[in-house]
VMD Tcl script that draws the C-alpha trace (Angstrom):
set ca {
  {0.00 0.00 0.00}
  {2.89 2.62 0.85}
  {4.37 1.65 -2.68}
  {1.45 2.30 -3.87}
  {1.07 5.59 -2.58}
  {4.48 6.91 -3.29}
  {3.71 5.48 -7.10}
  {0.60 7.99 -7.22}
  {2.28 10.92 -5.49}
  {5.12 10.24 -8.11}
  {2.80 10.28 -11.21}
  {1.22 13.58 -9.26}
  {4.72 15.00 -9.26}
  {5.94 13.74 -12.92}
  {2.16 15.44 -14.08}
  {3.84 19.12 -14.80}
  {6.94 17.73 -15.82}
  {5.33 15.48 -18.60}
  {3.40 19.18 -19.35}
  {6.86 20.69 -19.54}
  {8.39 18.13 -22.09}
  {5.42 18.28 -24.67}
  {5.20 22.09 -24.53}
  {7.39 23.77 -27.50}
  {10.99 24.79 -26.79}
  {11.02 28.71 -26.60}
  {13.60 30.56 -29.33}
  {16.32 32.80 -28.28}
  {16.12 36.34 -28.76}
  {18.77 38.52 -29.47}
  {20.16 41.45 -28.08}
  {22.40 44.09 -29.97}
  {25.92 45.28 -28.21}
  {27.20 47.64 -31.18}
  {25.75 51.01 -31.47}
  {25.68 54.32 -32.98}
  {29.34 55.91 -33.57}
  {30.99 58.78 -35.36}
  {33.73 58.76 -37.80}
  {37.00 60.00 -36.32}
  {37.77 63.41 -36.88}
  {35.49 67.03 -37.32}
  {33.98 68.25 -40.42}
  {37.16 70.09 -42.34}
  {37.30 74.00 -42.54}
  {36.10 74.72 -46.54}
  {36.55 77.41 -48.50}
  {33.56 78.99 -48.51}
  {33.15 82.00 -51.56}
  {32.26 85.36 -49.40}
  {28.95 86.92 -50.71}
  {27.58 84.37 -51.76}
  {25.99 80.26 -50.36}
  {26.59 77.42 -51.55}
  {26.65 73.33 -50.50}
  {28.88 70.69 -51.39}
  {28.15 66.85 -51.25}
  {29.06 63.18 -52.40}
  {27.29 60.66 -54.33}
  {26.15 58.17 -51.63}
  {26.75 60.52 -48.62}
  {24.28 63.19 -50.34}
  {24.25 67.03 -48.57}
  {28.08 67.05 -46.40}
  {28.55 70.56 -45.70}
  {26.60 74.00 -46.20}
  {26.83 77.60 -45.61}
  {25.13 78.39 -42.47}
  {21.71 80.67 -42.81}
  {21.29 79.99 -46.67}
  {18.18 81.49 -48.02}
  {15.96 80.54 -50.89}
  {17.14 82.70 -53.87}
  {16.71 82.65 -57.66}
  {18.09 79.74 -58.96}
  {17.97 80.92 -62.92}
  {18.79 77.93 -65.35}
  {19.73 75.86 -62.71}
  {16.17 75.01 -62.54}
  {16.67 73.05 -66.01}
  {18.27 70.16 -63.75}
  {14.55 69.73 -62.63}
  {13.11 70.21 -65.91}
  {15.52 67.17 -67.61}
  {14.87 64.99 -64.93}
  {11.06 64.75 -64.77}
  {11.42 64.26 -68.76}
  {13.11 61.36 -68.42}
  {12.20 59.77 -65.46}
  {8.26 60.38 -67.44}
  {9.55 59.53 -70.96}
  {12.82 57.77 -69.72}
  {15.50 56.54 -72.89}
  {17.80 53.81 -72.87}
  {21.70 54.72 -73.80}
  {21.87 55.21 -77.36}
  {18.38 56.31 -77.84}
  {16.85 59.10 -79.80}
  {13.34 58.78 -78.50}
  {10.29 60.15 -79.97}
  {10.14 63.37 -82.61}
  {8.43 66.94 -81.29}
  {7.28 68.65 -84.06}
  {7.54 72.42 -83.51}
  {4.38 74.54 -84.22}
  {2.92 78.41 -83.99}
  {2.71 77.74 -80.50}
  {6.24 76.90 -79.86}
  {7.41 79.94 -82.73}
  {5.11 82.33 -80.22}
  {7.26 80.93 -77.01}
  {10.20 81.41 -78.73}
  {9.69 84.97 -79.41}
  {8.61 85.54 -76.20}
  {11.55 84.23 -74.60}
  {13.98 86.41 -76.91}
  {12.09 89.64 -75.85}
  {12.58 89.08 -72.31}
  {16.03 88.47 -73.06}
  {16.07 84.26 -71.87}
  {18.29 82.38 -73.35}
  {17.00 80.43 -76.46}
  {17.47 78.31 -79.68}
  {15.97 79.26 -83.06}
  {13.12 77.19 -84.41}
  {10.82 76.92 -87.47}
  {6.91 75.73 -87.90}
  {7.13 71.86 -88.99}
  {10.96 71.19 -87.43}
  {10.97 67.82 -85.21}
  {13.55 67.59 -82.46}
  {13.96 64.22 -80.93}
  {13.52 63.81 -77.25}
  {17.27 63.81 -76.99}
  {17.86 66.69 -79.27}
  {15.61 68.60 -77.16}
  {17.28 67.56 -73.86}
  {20.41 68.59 -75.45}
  {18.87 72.34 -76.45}
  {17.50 72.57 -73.25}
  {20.80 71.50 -71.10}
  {23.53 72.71 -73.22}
  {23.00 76.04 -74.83}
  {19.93 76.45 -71.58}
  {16.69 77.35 -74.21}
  {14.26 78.38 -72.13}
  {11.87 78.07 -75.28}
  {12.77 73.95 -75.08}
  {11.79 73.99 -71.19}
  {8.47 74.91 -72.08}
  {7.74 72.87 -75.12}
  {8.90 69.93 -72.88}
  {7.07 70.76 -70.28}
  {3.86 70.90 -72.00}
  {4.88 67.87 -73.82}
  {5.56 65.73 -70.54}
  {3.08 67.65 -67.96}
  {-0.10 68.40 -70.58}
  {0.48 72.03 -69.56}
  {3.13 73.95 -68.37}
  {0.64 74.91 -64.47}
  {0.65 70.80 -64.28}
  {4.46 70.10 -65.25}
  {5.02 73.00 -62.51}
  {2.94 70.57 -59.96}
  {4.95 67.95 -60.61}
  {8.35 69.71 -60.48}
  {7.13 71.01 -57.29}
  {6.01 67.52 -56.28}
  {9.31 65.48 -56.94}
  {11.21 68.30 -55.21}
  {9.10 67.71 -51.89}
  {9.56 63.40 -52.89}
  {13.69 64.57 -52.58}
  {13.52 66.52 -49.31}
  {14.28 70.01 -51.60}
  {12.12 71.53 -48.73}
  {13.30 75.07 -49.45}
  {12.22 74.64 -53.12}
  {9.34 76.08 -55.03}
  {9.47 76.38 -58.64}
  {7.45 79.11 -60.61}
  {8.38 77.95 -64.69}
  {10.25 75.52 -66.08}
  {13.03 77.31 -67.20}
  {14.23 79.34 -63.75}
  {13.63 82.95 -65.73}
  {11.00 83.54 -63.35}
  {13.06 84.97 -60.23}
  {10.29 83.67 -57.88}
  {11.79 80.25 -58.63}
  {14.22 79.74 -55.55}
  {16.20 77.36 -53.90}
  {18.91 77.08 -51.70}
  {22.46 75.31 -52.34}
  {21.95 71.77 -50.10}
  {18.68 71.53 -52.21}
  {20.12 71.87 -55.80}
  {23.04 69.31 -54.34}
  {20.72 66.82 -53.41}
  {18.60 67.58 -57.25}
  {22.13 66.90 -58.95}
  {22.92 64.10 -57.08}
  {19.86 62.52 -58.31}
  {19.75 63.56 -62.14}
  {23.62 62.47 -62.44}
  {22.68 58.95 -61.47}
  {20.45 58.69 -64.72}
  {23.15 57.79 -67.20}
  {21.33 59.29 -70.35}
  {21.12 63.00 -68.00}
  {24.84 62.64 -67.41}
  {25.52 61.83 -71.11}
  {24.22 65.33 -72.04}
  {25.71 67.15 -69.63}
  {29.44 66.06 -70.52}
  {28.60 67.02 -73.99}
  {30.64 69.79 -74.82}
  {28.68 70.61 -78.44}
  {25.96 68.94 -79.87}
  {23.83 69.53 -83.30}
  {19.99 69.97 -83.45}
  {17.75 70.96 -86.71}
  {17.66 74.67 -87.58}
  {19.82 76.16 -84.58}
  {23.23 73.88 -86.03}
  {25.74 73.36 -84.09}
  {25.09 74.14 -80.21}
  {28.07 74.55 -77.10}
  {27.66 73.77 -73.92}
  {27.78 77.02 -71.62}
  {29.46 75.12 -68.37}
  {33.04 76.42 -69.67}
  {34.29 74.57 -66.31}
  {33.27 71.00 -67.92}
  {36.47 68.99 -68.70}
  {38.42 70.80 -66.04}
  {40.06 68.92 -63.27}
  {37.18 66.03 -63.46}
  {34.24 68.74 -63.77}
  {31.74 66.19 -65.60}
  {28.58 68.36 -65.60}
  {26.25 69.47 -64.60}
  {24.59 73.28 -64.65}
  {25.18 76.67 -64.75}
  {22.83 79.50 -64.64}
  {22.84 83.57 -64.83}
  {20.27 86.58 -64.12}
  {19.33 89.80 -63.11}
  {18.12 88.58 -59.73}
  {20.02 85.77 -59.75}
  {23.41 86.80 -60.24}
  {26.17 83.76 -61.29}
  {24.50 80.16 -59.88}
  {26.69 76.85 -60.71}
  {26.41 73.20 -59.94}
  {29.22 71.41 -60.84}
  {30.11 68.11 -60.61}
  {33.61 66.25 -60.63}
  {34.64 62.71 -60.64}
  {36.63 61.45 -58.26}
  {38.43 58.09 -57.02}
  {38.93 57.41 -53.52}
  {42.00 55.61 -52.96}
  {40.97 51.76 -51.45}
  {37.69 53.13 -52.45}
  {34.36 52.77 -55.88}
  {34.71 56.00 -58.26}
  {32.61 59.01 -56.89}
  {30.79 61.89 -57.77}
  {31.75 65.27 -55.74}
  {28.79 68.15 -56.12}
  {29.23 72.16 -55.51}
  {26.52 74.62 -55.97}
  {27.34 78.15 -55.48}
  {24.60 80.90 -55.74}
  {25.02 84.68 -56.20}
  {28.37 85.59 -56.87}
  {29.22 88.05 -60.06}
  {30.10 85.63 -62.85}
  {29.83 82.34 -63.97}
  {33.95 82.13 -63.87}
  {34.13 82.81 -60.18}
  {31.57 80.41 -59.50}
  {33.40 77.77 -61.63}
  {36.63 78.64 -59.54}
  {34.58 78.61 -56.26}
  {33.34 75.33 -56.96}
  {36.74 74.33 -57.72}
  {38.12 74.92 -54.64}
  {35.08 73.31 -52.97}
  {35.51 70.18 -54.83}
  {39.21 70.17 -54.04}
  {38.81 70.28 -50.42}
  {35.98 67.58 -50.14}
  {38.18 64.95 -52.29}
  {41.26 65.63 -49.53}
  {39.37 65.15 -46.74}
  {36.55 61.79 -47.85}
  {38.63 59.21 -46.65}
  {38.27 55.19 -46.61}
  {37.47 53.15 -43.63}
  {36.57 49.82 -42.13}
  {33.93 50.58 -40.39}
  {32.77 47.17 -39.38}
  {35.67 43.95 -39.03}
  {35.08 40.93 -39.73}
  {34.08 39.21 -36.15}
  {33.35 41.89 -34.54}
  {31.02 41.05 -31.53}
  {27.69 42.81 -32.79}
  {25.06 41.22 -29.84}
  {24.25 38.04 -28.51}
  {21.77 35.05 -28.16}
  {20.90 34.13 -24.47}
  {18.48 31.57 -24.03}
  {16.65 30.81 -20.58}
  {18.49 27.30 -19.98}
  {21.79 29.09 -20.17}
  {23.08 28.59 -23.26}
  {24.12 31.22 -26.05}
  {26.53 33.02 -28.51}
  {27.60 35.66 -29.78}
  {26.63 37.51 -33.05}
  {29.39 38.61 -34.91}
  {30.40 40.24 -37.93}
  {30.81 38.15 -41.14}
  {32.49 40.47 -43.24}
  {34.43 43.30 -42.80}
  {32.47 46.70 -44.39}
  {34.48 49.39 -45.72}
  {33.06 52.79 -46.68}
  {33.61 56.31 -47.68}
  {32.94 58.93 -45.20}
  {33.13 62.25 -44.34}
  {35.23 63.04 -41.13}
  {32.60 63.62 -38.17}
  {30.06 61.54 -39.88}
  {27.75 59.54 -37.47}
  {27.38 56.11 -38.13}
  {24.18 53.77 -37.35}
  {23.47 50.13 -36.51}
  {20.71 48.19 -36.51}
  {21.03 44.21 -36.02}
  {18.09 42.40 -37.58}
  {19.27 39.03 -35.73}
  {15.78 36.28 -36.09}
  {14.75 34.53 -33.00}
  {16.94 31.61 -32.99}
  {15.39 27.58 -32.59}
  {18.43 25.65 -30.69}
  {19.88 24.00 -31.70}
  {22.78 25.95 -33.78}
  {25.87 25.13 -35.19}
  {28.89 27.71 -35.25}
  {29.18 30.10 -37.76}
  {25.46 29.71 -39.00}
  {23.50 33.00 -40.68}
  {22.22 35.06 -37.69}
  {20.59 38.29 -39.93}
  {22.34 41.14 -40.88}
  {23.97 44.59 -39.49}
  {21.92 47.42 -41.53}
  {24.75 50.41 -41.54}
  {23.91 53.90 -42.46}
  {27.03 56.11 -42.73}
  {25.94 59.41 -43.68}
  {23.70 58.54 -46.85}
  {24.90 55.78 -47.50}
  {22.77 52.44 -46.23}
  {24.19 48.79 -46.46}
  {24.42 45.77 -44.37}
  {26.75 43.09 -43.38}
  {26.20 39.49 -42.95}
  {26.07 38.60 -39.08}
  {26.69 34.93 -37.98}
  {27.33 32.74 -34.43}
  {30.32 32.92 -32.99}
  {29.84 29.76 -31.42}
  {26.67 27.01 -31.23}
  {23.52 26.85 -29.01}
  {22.76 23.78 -27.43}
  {19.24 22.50 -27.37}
  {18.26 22.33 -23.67}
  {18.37 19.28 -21.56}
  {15.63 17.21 -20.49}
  {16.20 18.06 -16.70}
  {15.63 21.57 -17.82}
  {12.68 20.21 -19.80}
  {11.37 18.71 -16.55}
  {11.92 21.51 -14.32}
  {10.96 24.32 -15.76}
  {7.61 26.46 -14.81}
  {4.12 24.69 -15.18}
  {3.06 23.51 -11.91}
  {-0.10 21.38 -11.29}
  {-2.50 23.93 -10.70}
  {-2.02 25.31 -13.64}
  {-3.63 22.50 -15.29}
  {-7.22 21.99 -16.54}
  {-8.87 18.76 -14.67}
  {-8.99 16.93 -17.69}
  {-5.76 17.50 -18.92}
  {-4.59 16.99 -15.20}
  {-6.37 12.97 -15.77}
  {-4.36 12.55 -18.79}
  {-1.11 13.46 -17.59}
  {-1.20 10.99 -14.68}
  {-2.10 8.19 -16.81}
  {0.68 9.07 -19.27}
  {2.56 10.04 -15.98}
  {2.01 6.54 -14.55}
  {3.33 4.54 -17.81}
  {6.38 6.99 -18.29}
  {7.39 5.85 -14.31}
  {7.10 2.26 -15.06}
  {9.32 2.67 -18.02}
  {11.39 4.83 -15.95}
  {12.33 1.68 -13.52}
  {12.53 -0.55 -16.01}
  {15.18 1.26 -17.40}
  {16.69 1.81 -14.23}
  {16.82 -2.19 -13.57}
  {18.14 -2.58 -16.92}
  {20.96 0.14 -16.49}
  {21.66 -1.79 -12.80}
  {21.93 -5.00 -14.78}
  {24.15 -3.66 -17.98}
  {26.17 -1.73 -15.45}
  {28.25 -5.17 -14.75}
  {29.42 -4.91 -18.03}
  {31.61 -2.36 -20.14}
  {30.50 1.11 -20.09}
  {33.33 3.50 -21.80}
  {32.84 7.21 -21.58}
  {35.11 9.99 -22.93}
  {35.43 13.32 -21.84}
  {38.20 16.67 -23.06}
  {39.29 17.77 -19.28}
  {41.99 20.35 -19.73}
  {43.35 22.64 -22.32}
  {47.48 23.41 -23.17}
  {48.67 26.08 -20.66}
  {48.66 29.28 -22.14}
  {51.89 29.72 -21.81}
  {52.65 25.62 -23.11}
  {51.75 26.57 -26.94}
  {55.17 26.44 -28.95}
  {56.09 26.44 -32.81}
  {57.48 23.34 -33.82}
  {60.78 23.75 -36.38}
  {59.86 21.62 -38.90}
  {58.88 23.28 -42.41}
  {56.42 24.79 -42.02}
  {56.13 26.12 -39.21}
  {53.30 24.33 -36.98}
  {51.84 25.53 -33.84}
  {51.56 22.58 -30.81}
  {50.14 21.89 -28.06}
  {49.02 19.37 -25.51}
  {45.36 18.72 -24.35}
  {44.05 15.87 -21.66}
  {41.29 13.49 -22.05}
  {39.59 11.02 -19.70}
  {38.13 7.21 -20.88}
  {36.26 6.07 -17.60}
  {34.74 2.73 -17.23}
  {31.89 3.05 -14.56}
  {30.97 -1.02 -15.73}
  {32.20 -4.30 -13.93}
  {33.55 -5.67 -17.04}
  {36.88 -4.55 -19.11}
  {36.12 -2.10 -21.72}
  {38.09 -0.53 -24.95}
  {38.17 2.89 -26.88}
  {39.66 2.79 -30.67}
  {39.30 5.06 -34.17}
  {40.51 8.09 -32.43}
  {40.15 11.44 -34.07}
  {40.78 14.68 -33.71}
  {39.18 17.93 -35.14}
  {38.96 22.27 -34.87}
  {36.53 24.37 -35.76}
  {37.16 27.83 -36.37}
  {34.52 30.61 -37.94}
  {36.32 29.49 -41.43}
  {35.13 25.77 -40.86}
  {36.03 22.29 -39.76}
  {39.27 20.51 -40.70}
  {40.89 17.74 -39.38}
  {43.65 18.17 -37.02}
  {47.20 16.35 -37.06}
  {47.38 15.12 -33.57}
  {49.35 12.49 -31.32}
  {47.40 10.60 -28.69}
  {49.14 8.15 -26.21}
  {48.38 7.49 -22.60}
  {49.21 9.93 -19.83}
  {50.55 7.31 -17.63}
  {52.87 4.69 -18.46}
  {50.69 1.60 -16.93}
  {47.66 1.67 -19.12}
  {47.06 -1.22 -21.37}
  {46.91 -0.07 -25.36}
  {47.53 -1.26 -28.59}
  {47.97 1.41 -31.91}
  {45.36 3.27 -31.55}
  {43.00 1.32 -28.92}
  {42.97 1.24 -25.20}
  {41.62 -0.49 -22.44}
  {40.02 0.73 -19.54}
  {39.80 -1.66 -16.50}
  {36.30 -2.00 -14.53}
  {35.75 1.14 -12.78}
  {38.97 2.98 -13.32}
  {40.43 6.29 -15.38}
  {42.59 6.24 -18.20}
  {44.33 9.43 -19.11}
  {45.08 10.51 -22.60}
  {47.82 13.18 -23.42}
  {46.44 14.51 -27.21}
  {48.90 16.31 -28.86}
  {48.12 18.97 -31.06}
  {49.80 20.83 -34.63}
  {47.63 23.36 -35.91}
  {48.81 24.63 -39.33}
  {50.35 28.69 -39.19}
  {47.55 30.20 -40.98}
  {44.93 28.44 -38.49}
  {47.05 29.82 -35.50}
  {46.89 33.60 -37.17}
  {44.21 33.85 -38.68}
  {41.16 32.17 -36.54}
  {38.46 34.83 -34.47}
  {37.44 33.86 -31.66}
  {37.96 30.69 -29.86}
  {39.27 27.14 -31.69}
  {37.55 24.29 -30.77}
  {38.84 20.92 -30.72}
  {36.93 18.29 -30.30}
  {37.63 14.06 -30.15}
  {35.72 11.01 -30.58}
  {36.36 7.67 -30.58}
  {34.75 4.07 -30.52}
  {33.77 2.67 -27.49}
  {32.43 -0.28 -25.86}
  {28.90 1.17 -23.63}
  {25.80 -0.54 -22.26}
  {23.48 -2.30 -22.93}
  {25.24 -5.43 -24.37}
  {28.65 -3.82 -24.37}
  {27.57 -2.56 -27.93}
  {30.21 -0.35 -30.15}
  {29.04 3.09 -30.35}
  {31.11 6.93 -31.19}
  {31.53 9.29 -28.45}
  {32.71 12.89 -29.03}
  {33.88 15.57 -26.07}
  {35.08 19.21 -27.34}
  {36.44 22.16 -25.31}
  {37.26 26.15 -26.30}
  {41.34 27.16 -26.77}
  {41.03 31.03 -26.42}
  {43.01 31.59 -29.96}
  {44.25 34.66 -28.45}
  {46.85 32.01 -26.45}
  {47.59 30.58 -29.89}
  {48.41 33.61 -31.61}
  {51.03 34.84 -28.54}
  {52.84 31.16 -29.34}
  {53.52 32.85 -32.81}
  {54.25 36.02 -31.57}
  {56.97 34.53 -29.00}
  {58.31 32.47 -32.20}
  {58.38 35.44 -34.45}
  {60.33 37.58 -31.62}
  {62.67 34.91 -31.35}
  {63.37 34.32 -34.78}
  {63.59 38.40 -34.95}
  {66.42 38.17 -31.94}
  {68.40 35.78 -33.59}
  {68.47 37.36 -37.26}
  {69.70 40.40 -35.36}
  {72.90 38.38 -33.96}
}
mol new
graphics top color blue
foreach p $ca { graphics top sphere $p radius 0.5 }
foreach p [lrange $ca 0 end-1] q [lrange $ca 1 end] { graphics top cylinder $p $q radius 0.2 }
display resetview
C-alpha cells in the first residue's frame, strides 16, 4: 500500500513535468551590443566664396557641408536640372536612344519669341521642325533654351501649371524643402532654392546615365539652330563632368558642378558644388573648384565594421548562447565627423545551432549611404536538456482537470518505463561502459612552434576514458578535429596514454572496470589556423567505445574552447625569437 502511494504521489509530481516536455521549446532572442558611432575626426574648414551660399556633397553621402543661414534665392537655369529629370524619369531613354520626334508649331514659334524679348536664353526654331527627345534635352541643357523647357514641359506635364505641380512635387519626394518652382526654365526669379537643395537635385539627375551623357557634352547639333556649345566652360576641367550653370538679373552667377573622383581603397565618386550669387559664372566655376578640391582631400576610406566583430548576442533561458558577430568586414567612404548607425536584424533563434550559422544582418547607415553586413554565431547553441525540460515552470495547478487525468495516466506509464530502465541500467552496469570526456586545455603559456617546415603551432590537451561497468572495456578510431569561424578541418594530432601503466595497442585502449585512463592529445595546428582564426578554436575528439546495454560499439565525441588569443602569442613569442636571432 505505501508503494502504492508513493507510485501515485510520483505520477502527481511527474504530471507538470510530462506538461513541460510536450510544450514547444522557446527561441532565443537577441540582443544588440554595437551602437551608434561617429567617424573619427570634425567636419574640415572649406573654402567657402564670401557673398555668396553654396553646399557641397558626395554621391552616396548626399548634402556634407553647407553655408550656415542659406536662403531661398533665384536659382535661374539651374532650374533646367529639374526640368531634364522629370522628362526622363516620365519619358525615360535607354543609352543610345533618340526617343520620340516633337514637331515644332505656332505655338512653340510664339514661345520662342517671347523668350527672346525678355532676353532668356534660347534656340531658333521653325513651324514643322521635329527635335527628338534627346535633341531637345540637349537644347535645353547645353546652350539652356528656355523656349525647349516649355515645349517639354507641355509635352511631358499636358500644360506647363501641371508640369510646374509635378516639379514642385518630386522636389518635396527629394527633401528640396526650401524649393518652389514658378516655370520651367528658372527665368521667373520667384523660382528659388537654396544650395543643399540643388546638391541633393544633382545628385539625383547624375545617377540617370542618359542625363549625365548630355551634360558632358561639350557641343551637340539639333535641326535649324546647327551646331550648339555647352555654356558650363568649367566641364572637362580637373574632373568637372557636368552638370549646370545659370545667370540673371536677380540671380546673379548660380553653378552646380560636378567632378569625378576616385577614392583611394575606395568605388569611383561623384563630388557636387553649388554656389549661388556671386558676379560671374567664372568665379563660381573657380569657387566650386576649390570646394571640390577640399571635399576629395578630406573623404577618406574606412573599415567601419571587421570581420568578427562582436555585434550582440543570443541568451536563451536554460543558459546557453553566442555571440553575433560580424561576417564580413564593411568598408566605406565617409566624411570626417560623420555619425554612423546600426541596426542588427538578428531572427529569434530555434536551438539547436551550429557555429558560424547566418544570424541576420547589421543594416549600416554612414551618412547617406545604407548597407548591411552578414552577421553569424560565434559559437553554437545547445538545445536544452531534459532536466531543464522537466523543471521548468508549469506547476499542477495550472492545469485543466482533464488535462490533469491525462497526464497521470501518461505520468504513470512513463514511471514504469522509468524503472525498467533503471533495472536494466543496474543489470548492464556489470558490463563495459566506456565514456570519454576533453578535461583540460594546453597552458597558455605551453603553446610552442614546432621547427619543422612549415612552421606548426603545438600543443598538448588531456582526455579522460572512464569505465563506470564491472567488465573490461576498450576505446579505438581516435580522431581529432577544430573548428574555427572558417570551418572544420581535421587536425594532425598524437594521442598516447598519460601514464605509463595503461594497457593499449595502436590506436585502442583499455580501460579496466571502474577505473580512469588518461590521454595526453597532442596537437599541430597549421600557421595560418594559428593567425588567422576569431574567436575561440575548438577541438573536439571522438572515438569508438564499448557502452551498455550489451557492451555494444558506439562513437563518443567531447570538445572544449582554446582562447586563440593564447595561440596567436605562441607565434608572436616564435616570431620575436626568430627576430632576436636574425639580429645576432
Amino acid at each position: 500500500m505505501l508503494k502504492a502511494c508513493a507510485l501515485i504521489a510520483l505520477a502527481v509530481a511527474a504530471a507538470p513535468a510530462a506538461d513541460n516536455v510536450s510544450r514547444p521549446v522557446p527561441r532565443a532572442h537577441a540582443t544588440q551590443v554595437v551602437g551608434a558611432a561617429h567617424v573619427e575626426g570634425s567636419s574640415p574648414g572649406l573654402p567657402w566664396p564670401e557673398g555668396a551660399q553654396a553646399a557641397v556633397g558626395v554621391s552616396g553621402l548626399g548634402v556634407v557641408a553647407a553655408t550656415s543661414s542659406a536662403r531661398p534665392l533665384p536659382v535661374a537655369s539651374v532650374a533646367k536640372t529639374m526640368t531634364a529629370l522629370l522628362t526622363l524619369e516620365q519619358r525615360p531613354l535607354r543609352a543610345g536612344e533618340q526617343g520620340p520626334a516633337l514637331t515644332i508649331t505656332e505655338l512653340e514659334i510664339a514661345d520662342y519669341r517671347d523668350q527672346v524679348a525678355k532676353g532668356g536664353s534660347t534656340v531658333p526654331v521653325a513651324v514643322g521642325e521635329q527635335l527628338t527627345e534627346y535633341q531637345a534635352l540637349e537644347a535645353l541643357l547645353l546652350p539652356s533654351a528656355n523656349n525647349v523647357a516649355i515645349l517639354l514641359a507641355r509635352w511631358v506635364g499636358g500644360s506647363v501649371p501641371a508640369f510646374l505641380a509635378q516639379m514642385n512635387a518630386r522636389a518635396k519626394a527629394l527633401g528640396m524643402t526650401r524649393t518652389t518652382y514658378t516655370d520651367p526654365s528658372g527665368l521667373d526669379p520667384t523660382t528659388v532654392s537654396v544650395p543643399e537643395d540643388q546638391v541633393r537635385l544633382g545628385e539625383q539627375a547624375m545617377t540617370d546615365p542618359v542625363f549625365a551623357r548630355i551634360v558632358a557634352e561639350q557641343q551637340a547639333v539639333i535641326p535649324v539652330a546647327g551646331t550648339v556649345s555647352n555654356v558650363n566652360k568649367a566641364l572637362g576641367r580637373d574632373g568637372i563632368v557636368g552638370v549646370k550653370t545659370g545667370n540673371s538679373e536677380e540671380a546673379k552667377a548660380v553653378f552646380l558642378g560636378a567632378a569625378a573622383f576616385q577614392p583611394a581603397g575606395g568605388e569611383p565618386v561623384v563630388v557636387f558644388a553649388l554656389v549661388q550669387g556671386l558676379g560671374s559664372l567664372d568665379a563660381c566655376f573657380a569657387a566650386a573648384q576649390r570646394l571640390i578640391d577640399a571635399v576629395k582631400g578630406a573623404l577618406r576610406v574606412v573599415t567601419v565594421v571587421a570581420r568578427g566583430q562582436v555585434l550582440g548576442s543570443y541568451a536563451t533561458p536554460w543558459g546557453a548562447g553566442s555571440a553575433i558577430v560580424a561576417g564580413a568586414d564593411l568598408r566605406a567612404l565617409v566624411w570626417p565627423g560623420t555619425t554612423v548607425t546600426a541596426v542588427l536584424r538578428a531572427p529569434d533563434l530555434r536551438a539547436p545551432a551550429h557555429p558560424g550559422s547566418a544570424a541576420g544582418a547589421l543594416d549600416v547607415s554612414v551618412g547617406g549611404l545604407a548597407t548591411s553586413v552578414p552577421a553569424r554565431l560565434a559559437a553554437g547553441v545547445a538545445a536544452p536538456n531534459l532536466l531543464w525540460l522537466l523543471t521548468r515552470d508549469v506547476t499542477v495547478s495550472r492545469l485543466p482537470p482533464m488535462a490533469l487525468l491525462t497526464w497521470l495516466s501518461l505520468s504513470l506509464a512513463v514511471v514504469a518505463v522509468l524503472l525498467a530502465l533503471v533495472a536494466l541500467l543496474r543489470i548492464e552496469l556489470q558490463g563495459p561502459n566506456v565514456g570519454l570526456r576533453l578535461v583540460s586545455r594546453p597552458a597558455p603559456d605551453a603553446w610552442s612552434v614546432s621547427e619543422t617546415e612549415p612552421a606548426e603551432v603545438t600543443g598538448s590537451c588531456v582526455a579522460l576514458l572512464t569505465n563506470l561497468g564491472a567488465a573490461s572495456g576498450a576505446a579505438w578510431d581516435f580522431r581529432v578535429t577544430v573548428t574555427t569561424l572558417q570551418g572544420t578541418f581535421p587536425a594532425v594530432a598524437s594521442i598516447v596514454p598519460a601514464s605509463g601503466d595503461a594497457s593499449a595497442t595502436p590506436n585502442v585502449f583499455q580501460v579496466e572496470p571502474r577505473s580512469s585512463v588518461g590521454l595526453l592529445v597532442t596537437l599541430w595546428l597549421p600557421m595560418d589556423v594559428a593567425r588567422g582564426a576569431a574567436g575561440d578554436l575548438r577541438v573536439s575528439i571522438d572515438c569508438g567505445a564499448t557502452r551498455w546495454p550489451w557492451g555494444r560499439a558506439a562513437r563518443l565525441q567531447s570538445g572544449l574552447a582554446i582562447p586563440q588569443v593564447e595561440v596567436a602569442r605562441a607565434v608572436e613569442r616564435w616570431n620575436h625569437g626568430r627576430s632576436r636571432a636574425a639580429g645576432k
